[in-house]
FIKOLZA-1660 file (N, C-alpha, C; in steps of 0.1 Angstrom, whole numbers, plus 5000, padded with zeros to 4 digits):
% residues 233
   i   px   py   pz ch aa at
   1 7396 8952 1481  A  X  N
   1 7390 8941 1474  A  X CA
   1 7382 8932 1483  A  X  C
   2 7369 8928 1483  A  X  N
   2 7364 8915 1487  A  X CA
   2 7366 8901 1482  A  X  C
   3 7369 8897 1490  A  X  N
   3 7370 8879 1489  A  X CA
   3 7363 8872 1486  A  X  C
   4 7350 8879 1489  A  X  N
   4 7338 8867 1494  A  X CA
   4 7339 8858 1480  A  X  C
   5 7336 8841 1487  A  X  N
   5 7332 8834 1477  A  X CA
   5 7322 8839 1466  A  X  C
   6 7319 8834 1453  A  X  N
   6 7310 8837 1443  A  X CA
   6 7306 8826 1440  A  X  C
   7 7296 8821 1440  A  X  N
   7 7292 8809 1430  A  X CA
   7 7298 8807 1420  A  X  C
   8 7302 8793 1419  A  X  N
   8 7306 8790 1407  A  X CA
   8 7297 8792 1392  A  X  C
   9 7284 8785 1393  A  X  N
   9 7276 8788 1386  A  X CA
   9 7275 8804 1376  A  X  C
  10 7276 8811 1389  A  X  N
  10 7277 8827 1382  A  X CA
  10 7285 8826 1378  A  X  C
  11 7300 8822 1374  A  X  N
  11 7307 8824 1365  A  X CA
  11 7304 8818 1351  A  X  C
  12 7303 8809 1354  A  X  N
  12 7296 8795 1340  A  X CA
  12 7289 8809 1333  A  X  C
  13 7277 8814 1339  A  X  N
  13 7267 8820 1334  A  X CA
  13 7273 8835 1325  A  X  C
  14 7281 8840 1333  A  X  N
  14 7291 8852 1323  A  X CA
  14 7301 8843 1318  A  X  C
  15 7307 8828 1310  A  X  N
  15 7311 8828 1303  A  X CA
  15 7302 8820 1288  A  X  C
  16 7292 8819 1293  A  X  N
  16 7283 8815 1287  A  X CA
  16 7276 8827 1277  A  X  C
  17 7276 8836 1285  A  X  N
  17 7269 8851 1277  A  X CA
  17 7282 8856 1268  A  X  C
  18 7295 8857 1273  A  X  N
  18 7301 8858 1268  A  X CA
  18 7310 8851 1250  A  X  C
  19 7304 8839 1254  A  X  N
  19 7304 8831 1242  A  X CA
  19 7292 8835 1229  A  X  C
  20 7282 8838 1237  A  X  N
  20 7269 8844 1226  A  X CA
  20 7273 8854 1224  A  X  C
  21 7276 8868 1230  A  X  N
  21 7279 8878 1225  A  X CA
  21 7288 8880 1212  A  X  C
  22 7301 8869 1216  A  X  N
  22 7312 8872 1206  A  X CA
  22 7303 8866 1197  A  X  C
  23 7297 8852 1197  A  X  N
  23 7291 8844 1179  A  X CA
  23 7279 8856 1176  A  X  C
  24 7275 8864 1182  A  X  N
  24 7267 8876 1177  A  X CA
  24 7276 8886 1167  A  X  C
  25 7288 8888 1178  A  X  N
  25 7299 8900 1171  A  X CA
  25 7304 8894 1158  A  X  C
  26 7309 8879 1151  A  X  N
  26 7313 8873 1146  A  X CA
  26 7302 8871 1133  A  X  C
  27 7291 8871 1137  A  X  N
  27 7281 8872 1128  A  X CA
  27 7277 8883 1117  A  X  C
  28 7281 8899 1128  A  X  N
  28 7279 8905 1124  A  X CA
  28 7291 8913 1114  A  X  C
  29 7305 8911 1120  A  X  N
  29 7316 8913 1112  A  X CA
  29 7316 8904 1095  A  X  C
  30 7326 8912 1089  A  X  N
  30 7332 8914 1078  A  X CA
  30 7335 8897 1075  A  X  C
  31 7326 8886 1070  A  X  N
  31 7334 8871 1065  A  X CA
  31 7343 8869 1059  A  X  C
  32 7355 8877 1066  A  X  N
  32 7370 8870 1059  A  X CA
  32 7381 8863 1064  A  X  C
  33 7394 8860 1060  A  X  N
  33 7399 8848 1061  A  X CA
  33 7397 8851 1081  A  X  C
  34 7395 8834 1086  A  X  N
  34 7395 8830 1100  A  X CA
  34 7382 8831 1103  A  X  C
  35 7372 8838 1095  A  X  N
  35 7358 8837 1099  A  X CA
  35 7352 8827 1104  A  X  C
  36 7353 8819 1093  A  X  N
  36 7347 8808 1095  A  X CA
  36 7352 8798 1108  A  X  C
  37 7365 8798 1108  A  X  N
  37 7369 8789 1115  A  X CA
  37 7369 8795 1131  A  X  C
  38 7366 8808 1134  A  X  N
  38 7359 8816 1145  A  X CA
  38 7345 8809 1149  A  X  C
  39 7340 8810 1141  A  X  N
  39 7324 8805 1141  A  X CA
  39 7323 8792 1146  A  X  C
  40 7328 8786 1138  A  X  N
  40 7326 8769 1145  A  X CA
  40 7334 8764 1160  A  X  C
  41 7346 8775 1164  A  X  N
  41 7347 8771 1177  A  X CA
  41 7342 8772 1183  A  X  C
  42 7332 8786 1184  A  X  N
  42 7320 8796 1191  A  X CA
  42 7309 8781 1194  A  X  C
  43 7307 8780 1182  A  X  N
  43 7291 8773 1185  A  X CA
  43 7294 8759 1192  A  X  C
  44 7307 8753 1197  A  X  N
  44 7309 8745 1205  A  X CA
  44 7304 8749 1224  A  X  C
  45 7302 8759 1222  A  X  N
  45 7304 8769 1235  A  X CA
  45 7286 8771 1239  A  X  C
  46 7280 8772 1225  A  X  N
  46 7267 8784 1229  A  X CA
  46 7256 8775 1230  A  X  C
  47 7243 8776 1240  A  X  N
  47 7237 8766 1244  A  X CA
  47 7221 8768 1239  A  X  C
  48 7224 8783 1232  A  X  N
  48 7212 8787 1229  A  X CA
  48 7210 8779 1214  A  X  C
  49 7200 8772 1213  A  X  N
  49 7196 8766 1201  A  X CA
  49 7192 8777 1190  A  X  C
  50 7188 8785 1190  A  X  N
  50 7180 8796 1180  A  X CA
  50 7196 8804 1173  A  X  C
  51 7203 8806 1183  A  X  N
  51 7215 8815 1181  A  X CA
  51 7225 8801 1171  A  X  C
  52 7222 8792 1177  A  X  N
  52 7228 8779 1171  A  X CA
  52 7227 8778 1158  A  X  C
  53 7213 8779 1152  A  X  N
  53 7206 8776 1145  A  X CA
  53 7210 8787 1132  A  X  C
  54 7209 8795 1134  A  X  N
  54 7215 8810 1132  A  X CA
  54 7228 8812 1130  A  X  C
  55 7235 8807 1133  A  X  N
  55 7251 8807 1131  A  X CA
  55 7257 8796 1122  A  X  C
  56 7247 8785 1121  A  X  N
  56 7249 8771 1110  A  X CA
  56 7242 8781 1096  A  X  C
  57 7230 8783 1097  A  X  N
  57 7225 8792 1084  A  X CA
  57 7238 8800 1077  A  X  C
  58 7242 8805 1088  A  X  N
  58 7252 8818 1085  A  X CA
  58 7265 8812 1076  A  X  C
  59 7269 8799 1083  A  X  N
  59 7281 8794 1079  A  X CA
  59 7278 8788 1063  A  X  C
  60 7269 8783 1062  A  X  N
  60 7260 8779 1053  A  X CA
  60 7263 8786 1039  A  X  C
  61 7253 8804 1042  A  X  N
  61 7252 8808 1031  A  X CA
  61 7256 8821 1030  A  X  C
  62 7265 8826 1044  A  X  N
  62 7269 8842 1040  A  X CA
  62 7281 8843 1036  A  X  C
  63 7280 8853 1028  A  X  N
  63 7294 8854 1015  A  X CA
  63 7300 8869 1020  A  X  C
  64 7309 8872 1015  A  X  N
  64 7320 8886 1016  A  X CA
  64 7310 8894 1010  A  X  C
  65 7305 8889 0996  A  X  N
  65 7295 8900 0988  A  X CA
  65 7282 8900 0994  A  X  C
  66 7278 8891 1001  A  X  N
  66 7266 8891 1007  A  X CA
  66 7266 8904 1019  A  X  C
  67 7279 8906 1024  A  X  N
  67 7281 8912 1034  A  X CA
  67 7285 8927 1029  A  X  C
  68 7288 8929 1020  A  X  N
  68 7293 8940 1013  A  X CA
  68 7278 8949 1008  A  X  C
  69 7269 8941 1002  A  X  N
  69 7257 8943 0998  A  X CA
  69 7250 8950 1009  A  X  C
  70 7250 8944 1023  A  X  N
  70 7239 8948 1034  A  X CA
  70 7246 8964 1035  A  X  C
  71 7260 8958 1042  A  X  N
  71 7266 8968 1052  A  X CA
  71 7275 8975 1044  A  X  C
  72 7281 8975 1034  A  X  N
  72 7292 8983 1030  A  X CA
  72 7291 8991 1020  A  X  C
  73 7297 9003 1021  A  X  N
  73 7296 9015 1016  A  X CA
  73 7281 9014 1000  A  X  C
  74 7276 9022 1006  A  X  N
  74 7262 9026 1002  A  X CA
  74 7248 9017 1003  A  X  C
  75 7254 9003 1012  A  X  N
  75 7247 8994 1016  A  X CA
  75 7233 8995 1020  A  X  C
  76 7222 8992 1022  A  X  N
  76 7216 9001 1029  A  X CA
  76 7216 8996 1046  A  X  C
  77 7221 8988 1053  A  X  N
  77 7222 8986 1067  A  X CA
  77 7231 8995 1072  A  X  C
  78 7226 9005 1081  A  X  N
  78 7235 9012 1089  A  X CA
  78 7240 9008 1103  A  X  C
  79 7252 9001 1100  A  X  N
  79 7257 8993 1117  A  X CA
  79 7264 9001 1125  A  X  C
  80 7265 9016 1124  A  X  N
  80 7273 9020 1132  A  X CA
  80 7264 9028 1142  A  X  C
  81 7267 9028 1156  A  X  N
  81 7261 9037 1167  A  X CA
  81 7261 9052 1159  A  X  C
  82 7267 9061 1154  A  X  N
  82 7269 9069 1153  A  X CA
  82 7255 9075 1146  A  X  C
  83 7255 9066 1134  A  X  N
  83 7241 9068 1128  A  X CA
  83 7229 9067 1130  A  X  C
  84 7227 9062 1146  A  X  N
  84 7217 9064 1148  A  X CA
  84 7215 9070 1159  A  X  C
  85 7229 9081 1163  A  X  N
  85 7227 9090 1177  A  X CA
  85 7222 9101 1173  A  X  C
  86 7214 9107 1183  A  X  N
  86 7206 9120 1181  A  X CA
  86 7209 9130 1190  A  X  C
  87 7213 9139 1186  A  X  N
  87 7214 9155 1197  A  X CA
  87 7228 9154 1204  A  X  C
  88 7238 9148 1197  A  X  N
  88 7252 9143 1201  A  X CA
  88 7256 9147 1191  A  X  C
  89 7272 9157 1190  A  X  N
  89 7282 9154 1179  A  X CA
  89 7285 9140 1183  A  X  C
  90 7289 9137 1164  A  X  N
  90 7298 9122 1169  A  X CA
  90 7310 9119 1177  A  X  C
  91 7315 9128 1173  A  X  N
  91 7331 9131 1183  A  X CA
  91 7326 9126 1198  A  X  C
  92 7319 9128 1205  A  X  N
  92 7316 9125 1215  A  X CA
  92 7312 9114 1219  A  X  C
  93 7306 9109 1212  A  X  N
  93 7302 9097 1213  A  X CA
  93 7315 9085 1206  A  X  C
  94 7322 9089 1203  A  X  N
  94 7333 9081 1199  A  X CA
  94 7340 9082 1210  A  X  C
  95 7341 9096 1217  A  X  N
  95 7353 9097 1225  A  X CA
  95 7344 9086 1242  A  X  C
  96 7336 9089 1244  A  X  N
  96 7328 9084 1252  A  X CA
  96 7332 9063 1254  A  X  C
  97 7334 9058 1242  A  X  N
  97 7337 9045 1237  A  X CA
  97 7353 9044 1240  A  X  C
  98 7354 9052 1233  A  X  N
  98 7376 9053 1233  A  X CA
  98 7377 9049 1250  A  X  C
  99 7369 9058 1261  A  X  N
  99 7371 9053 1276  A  X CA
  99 7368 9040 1282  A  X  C
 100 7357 9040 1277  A  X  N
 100 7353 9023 1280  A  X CA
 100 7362 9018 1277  A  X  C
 101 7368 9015 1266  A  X  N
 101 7377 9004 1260  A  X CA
 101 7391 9009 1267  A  X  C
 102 7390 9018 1267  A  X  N
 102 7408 9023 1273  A  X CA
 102 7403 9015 1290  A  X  C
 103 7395 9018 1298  A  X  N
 103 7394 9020 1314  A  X CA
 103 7393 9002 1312  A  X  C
 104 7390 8993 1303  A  X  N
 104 7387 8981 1308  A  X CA
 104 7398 8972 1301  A  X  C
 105 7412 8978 1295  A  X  N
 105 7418 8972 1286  A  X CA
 105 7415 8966 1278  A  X  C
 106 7400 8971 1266  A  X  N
 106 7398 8961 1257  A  X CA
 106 7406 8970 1243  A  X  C
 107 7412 8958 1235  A  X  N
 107 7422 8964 1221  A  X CA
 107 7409 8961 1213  A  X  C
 108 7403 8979 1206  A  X  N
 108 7389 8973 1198  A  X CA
 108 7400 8969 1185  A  X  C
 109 7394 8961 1172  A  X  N
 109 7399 8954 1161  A  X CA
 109 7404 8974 1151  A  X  C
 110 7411 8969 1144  A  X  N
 110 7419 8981 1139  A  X CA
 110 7411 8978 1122  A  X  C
 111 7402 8974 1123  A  X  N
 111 7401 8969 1109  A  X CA
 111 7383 8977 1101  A  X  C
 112 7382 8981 1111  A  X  N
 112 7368 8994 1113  A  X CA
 112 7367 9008 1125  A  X  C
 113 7355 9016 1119  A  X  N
 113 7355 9022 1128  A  X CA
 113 7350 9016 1148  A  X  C
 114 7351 9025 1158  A  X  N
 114 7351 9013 1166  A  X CA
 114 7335 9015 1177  A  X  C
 115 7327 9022 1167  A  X  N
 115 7316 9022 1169  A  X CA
 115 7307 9013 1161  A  X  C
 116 7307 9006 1156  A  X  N
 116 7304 8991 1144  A  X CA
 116 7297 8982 1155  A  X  C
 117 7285 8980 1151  A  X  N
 117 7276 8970 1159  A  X CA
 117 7289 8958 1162  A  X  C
 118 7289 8955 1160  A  X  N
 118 7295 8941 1158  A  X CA
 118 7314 8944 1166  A  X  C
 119 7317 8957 1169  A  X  N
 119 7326 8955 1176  A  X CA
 119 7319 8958 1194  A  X  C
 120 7311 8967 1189  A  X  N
 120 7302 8966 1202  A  X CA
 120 7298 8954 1210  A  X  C
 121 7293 8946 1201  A  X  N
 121 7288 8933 1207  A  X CA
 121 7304 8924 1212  A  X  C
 122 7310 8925 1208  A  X  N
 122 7324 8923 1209  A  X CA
 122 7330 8924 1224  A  X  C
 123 7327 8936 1226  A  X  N
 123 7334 8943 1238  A  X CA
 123 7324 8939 1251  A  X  C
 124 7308 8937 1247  A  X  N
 124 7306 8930 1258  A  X CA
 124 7307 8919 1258  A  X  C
 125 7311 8908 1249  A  X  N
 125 7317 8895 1254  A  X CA
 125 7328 8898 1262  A  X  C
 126 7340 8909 1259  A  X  N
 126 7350 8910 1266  A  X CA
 126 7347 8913 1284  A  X  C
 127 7338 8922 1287  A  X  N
 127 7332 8928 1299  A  X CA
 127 7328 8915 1307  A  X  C
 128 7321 8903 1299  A  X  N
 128 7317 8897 1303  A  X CA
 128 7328 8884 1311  A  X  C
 129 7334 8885 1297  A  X  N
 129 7346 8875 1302  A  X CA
 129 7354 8880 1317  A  X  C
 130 7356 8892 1316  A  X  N
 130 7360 8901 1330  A  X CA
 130 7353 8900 1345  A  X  C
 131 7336 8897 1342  A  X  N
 131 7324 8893 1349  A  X CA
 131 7329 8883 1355  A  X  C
 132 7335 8870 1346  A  X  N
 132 7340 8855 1353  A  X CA
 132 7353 8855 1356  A  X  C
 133 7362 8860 1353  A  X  N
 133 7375 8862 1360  A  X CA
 133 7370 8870 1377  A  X  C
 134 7361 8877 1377  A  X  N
 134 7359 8885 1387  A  X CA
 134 7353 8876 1400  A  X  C
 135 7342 8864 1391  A  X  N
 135 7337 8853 1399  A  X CA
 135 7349 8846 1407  A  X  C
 136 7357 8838 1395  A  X  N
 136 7366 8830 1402  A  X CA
 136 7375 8834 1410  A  X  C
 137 7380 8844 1408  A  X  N
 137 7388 8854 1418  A  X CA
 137 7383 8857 1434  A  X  C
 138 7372 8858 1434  A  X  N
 138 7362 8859 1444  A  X CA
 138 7365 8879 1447  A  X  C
 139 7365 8883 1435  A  X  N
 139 7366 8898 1437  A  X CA
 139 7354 8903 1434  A  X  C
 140 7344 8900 1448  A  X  N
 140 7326 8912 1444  A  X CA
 140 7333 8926 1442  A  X  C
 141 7342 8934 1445  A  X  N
 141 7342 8945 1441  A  X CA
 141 7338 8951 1425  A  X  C
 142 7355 8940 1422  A  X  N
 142 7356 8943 1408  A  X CA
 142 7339 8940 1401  A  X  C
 143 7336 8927 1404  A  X  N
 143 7321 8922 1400  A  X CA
 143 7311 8931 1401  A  X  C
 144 7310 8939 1410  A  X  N
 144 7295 8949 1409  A  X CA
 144 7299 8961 1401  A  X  C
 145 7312 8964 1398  A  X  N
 145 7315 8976 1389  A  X CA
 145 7317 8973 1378  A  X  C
 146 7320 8961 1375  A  X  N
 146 7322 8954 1361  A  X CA
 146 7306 8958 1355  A  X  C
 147 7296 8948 1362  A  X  N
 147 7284 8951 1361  A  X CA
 147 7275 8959 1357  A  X  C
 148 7276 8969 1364  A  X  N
 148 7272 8984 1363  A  X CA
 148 7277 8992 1353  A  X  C
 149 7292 8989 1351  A  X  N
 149 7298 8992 1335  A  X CA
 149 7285 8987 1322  A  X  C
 150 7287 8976 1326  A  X  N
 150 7287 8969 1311  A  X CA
 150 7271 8970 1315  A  X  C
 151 7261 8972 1322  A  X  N
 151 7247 8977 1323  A  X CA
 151 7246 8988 1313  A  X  C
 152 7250 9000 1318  A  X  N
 152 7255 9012 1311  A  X CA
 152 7259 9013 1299  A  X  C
 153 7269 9008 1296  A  X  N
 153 7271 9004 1283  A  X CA
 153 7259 8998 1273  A  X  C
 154 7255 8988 1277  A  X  N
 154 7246 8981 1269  A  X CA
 154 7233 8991 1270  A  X  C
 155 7229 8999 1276  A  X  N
 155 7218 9007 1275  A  X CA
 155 7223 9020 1267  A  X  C
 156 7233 9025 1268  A  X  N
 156 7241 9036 1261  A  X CA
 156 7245 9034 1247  A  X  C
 157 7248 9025 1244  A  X  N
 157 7255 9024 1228  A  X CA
 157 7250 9011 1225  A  X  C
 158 7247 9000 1228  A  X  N
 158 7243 8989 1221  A  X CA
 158 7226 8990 1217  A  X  C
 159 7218 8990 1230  A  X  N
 159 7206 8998 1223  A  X CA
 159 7200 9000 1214  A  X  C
 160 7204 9018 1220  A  X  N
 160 7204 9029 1203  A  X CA
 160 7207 9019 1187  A  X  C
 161 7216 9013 1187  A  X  N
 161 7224 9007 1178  A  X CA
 161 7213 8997 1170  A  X  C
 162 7214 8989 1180  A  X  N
 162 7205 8975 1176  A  X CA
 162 7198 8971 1173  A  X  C
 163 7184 8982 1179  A  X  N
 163 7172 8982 1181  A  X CA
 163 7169 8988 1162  A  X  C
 164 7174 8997 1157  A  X  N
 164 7172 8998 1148  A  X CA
 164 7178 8992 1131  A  X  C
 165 7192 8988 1137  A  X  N
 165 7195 8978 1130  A  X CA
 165 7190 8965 1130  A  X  C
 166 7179 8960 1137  A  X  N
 166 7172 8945 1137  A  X CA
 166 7157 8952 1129  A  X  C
 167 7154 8963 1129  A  X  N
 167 7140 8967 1127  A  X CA
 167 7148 8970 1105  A  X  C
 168 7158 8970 1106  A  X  N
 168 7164 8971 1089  A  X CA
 168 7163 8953 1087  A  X  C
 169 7169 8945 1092  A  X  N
 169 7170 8938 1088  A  X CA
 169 7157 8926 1087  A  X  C
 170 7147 8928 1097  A  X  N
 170 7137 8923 1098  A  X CA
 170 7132 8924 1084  A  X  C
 171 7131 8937 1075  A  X  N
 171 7127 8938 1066  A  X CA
 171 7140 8932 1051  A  X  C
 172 7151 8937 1055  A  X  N
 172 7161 8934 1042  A  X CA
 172 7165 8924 1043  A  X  C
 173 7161 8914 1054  A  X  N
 173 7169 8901 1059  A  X CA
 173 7187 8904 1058  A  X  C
 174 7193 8892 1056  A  X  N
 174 7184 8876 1059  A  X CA
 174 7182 8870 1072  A  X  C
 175 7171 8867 1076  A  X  N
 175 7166 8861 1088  A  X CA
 175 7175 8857 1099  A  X  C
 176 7186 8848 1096  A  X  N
 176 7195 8848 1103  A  X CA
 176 7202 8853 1112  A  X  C
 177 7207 8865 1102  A  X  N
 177 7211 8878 1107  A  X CA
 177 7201 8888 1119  A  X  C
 178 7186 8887 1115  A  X  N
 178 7182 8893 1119  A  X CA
 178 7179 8887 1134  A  X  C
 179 7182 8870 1134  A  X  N
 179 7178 8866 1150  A  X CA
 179 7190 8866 1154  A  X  C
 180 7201 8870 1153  A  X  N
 180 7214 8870 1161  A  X CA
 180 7215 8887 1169  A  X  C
 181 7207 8897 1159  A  X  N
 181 7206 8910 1162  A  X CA
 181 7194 8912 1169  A  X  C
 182 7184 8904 1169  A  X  N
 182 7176 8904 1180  A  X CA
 182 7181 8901 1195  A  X  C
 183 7193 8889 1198  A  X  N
 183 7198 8881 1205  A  X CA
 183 7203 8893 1212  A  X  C
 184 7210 8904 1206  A  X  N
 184 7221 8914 1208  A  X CA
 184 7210 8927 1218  A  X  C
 185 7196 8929 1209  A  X  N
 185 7188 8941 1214  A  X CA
 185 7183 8936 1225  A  X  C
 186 7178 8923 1226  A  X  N
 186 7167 8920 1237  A  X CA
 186 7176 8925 1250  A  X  C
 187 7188 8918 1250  A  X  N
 187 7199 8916 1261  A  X CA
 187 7204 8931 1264  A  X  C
 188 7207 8936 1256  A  X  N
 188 7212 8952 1261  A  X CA
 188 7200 8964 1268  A  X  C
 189 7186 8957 1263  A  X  N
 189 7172 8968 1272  A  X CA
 189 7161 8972 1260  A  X  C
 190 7154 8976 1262  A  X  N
 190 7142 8978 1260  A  X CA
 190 7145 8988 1245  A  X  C
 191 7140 8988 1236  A  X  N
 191 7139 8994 1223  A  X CA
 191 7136 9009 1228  A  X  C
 192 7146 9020 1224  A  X  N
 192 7145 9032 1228  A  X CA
 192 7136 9044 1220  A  X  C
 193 7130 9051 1225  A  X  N
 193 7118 9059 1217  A  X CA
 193 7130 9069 1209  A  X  C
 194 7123 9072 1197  A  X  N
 194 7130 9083 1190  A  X CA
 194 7122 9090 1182  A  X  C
 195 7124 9105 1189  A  X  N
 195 7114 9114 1182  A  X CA
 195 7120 9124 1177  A  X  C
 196 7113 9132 1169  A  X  N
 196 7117 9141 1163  A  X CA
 196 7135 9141 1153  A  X  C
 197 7136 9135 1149  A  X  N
 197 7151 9134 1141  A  X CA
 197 7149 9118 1132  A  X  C
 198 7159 9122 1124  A  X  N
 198 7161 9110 1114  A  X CA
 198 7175 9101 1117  A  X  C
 199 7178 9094 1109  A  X  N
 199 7194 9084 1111  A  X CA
 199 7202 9095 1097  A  X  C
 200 7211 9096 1103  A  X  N
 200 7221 9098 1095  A  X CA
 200 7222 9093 1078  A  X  C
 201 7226 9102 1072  A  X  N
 201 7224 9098 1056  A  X CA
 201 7239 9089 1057  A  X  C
 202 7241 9081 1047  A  X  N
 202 7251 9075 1046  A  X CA
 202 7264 9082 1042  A  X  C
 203 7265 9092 1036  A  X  N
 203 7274 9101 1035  A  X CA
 203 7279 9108 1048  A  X  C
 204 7268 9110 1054  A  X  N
 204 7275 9116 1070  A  X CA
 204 7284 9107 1077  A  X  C
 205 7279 9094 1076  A  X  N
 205 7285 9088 1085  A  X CA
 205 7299 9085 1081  A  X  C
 206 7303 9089 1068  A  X  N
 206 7311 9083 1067  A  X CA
 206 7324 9100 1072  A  X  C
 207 7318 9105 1071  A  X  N
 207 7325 9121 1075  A  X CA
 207 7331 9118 1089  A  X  C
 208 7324 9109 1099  A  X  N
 208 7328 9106 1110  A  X CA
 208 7336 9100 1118  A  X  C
 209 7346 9094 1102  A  X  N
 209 7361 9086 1111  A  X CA
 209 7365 9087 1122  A  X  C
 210 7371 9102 1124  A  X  N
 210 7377 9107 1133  A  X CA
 210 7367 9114 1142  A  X  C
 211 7370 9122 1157  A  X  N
 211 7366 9123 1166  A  X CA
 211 7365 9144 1168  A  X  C
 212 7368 9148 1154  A  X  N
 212 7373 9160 1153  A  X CA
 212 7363 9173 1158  A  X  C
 213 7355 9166 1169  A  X  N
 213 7348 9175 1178  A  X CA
 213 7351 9186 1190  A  X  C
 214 7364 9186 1192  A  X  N
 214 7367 9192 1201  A  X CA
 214 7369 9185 1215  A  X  C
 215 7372 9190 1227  A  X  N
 215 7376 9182 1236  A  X CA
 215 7363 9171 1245  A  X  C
 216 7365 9162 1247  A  X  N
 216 7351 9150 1251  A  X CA
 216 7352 9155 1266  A  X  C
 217 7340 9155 1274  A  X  N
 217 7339 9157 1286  A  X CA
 217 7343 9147 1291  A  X  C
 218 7350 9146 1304  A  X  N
 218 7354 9139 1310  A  X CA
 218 7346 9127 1319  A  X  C
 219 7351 9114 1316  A  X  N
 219 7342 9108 1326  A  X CA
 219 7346 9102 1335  A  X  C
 220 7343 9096 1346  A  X  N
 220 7351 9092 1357  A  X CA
 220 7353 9075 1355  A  X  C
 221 7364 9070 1366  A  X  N
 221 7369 9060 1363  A  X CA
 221 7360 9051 1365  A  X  C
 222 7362 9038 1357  A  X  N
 222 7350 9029 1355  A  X CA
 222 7352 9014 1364  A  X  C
 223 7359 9013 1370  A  X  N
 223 7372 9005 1375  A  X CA
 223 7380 9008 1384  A  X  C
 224 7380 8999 1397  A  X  N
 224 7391 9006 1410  A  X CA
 224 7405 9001 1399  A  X  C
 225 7415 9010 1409  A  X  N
 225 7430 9006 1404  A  X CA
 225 7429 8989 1412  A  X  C
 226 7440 8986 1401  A  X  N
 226 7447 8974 1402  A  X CA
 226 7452 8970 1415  A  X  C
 227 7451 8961 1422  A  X  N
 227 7460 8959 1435  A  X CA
 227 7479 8958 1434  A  X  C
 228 7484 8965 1439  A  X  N
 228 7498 8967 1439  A  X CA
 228 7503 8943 1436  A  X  C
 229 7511 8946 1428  A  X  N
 229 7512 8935 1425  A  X CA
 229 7502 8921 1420  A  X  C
 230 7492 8932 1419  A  X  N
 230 7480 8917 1415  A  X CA
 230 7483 8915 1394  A  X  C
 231 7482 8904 1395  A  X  N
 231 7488 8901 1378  A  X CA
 231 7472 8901 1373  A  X  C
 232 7476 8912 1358  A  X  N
 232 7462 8911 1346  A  X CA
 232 7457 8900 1346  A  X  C
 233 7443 8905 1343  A  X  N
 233 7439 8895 1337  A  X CA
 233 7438 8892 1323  A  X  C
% end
């Protein structure tokens, strides 16, 4: 492990992203009981005015049925990665996720599948919060692999994801929603080309609970081991 000092600053700045990401992931989940009261701790935190602005709207005027209408079964918003992966069984791409989350200790929520925009956005507030523990620790190791993870990540699954769920919503609204999932695409990379294939019908996706692809290629560890005796974070 390296010592070296970190700026303080750099940490501020990954818990700062960290804070937008979750009031993005919070946006985009299911408004039920604790929602609300989620939301308004968040926006004590976030410095972005537009995302601000965006999350008062939200508190304002989005409902359970409002949310059921976009995203829920036969909705027309497709928020899961899955739906909009190409030339991939889904199995793979779930199992691909299950490692991230396993290799960084993050518990995805048990209350969806765990490819759901919005637990995505989730998990990199978690990466990120890991980013500033890594600061204040003064551990560059963990910090450049952290990084590189959650680079990867955000180019690999958030992306794909977002880019086309902001280009639904731009059109089905409501606006709100759609500048919080802009907030989510810009930050993860560049809108990915897609040719030759369609998104998933909504019936498929839903065939995709499970991971019933066969065995997932192996990926390598994303994360040194732990230091003998060094306490979680």
């Amino acid at each position: 492990m390296s010592s070296a000092a970190v700026p303080r600053t750099e940490a501020v700045r990954h818990l700062e992203r960290a804070a937008e990401w979750r009031l993005v992931a919070q946006m985009l989940a299911y408004p039920g009981p604790g929602w609300r009261q989620h939301m308004e701790l968040l926006l004590d935190s976030i410095g972005d005015g537009g995302l601000r602005e965006a999350a008062a709207a939200a508190l304002a005027r989005w409902l359970p049925e409002d949310w059921m209408r976009l995203f829920g079964p036969g909705g027309p918003v497709r928020a899961r990665a899955v739906a909009w992966e190409g030339g991939l069984q889904p199995g793979y791409l779930l199992a691909e996720l299950a490692a991230y989350y396993r290799e960084f200790g993050y518990g995805a929520p048990e209350d969806g599948p765990p490819d759901q925009l919005w637990i995505l956005c989730d998990f990199a507030a978690w990466m990120e919060l890991k980013l500033a523990y890594a600061c204040v620790s003064g551990n560059r190791e963990a910090l450049e692999v952290t990084e590189k993870a959650l680079k990867t990540f955000l180019a690999r699954f958030v992306a794909p994801a977002a880019w086309p769920v902001l280009r639904q919503l731009e059109v089905l609204g409501p606006p709100f929603l759609a500048l919080a999932v802009r907030a989510a695409a810009e930050q993860a990379g560049p809108e990915p080309e897609r040719r030759g294939w369609m998104a998933a019908r909504p019936e498929e996706v839903a065939l995709w609970e499970d991971d019933g692809c066969g065995e997932a290629p192996q990926i390598v560890r994303l994360k040194p081991p732990e230091e003998p005796g060094r306490a979680e974070d």
